[in-house]
C-alpha positions in Angstrom: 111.3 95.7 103.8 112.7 98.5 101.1 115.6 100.6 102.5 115.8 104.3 101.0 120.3 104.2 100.5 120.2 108.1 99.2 117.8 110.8 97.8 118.7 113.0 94.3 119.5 115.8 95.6 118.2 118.1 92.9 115.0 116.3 93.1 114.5 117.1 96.7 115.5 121.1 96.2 112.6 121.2 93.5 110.3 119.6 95.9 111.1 121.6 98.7 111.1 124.9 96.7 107.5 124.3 95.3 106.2 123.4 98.5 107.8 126.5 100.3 106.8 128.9 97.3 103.2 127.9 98.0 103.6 128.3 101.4 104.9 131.6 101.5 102.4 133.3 98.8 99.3 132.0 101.0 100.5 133.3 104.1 100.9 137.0 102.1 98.1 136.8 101.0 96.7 136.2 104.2 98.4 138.8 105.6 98.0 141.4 102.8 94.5 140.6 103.7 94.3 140.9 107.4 95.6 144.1 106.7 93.3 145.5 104.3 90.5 144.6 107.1 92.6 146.0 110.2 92.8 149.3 108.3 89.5 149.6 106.9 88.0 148.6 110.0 89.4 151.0 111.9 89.5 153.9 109.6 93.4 154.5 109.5 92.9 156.0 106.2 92.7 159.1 104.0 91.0 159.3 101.0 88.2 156.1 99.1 87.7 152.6 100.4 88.2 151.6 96.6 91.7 153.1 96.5 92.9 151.9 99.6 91.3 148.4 99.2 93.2 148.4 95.5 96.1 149.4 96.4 96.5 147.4 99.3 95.4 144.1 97.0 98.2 145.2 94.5 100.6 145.3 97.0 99.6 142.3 98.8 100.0 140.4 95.4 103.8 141.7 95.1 104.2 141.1 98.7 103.1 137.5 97.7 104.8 136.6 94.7 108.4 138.5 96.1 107.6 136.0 99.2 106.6 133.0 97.5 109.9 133.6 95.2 112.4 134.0 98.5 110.6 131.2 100.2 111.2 128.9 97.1 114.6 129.7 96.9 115.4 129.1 100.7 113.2 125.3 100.1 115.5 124.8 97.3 118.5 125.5 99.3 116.8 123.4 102.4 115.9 120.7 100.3 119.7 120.3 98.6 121.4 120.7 101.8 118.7 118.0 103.9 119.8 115.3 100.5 123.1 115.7 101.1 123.1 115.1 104.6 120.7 112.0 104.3 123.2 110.4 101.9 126.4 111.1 103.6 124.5 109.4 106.9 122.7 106.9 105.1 126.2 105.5 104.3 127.3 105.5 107.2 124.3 104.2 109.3 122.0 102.8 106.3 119.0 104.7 105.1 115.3 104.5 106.1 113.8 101.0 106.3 110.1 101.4 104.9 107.5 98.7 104.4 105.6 98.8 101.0 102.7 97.0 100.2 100.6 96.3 97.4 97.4 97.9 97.2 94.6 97.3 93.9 92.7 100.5 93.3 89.1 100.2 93.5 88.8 101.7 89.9 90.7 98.8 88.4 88.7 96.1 90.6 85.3 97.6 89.2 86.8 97.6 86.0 87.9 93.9 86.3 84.3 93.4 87.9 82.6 94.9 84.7 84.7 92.9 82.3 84.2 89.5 84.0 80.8 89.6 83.9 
């Protein structure tokens, strides 16, 4: 049994802030997209399909990287704050207990398979 006494803080943030970056610039896009169907579908608009469609793609892609860049910051925060409140509790009422085992890849048994024979 392997006790986890305190996670880097800074470590964490960077986690947290790449996996809410990624986050956030899908769902734009996803949006950015939705709404490029919605209003060509229905014909809310005034002028060529190609204008509309690119303009709504460019700004879809600034909606998505001004989103992915707030998100990221707001996982970094997230992440800093969540390590230091692990640690201080961890003190206090020990960490997590995990269970590790060890596992062989199956690349490295073929590999010992091929050099045996």
């Amino acid at each position: 049994m392997k006790e986890i006494k305190s996670i880097n803080k800074k470590s964490l943030a960077k986690m947290m802030a790449l996996i809410y970056g990624l986050v956030g610039f899908f769902m734009a896009l996803v949006v950015a997209v939705l709404t490029i169907i919605n209003i060509i579908a229905r014909k809310d608009f005034q002028g060529s399909v190609i204008l509309v469609t690119s303009f709504n793609i460019g700004a879809g892609l600034l909606l998505g990287v001004l989103t992915a860049l707030l998100t990221a910051l707001i996982g970094w925060i997230i992440g800093y704050i969540m390590a230091g409140i692990y640690n201080r509790l961890a003190k206090r009422t020990g960490g997590i207990k995990i269970e590790l085992v060890e596992v062989i890849e199956k690349a490295e048994e073929k590999t010992d398979d091929t050099n045996k024979n």
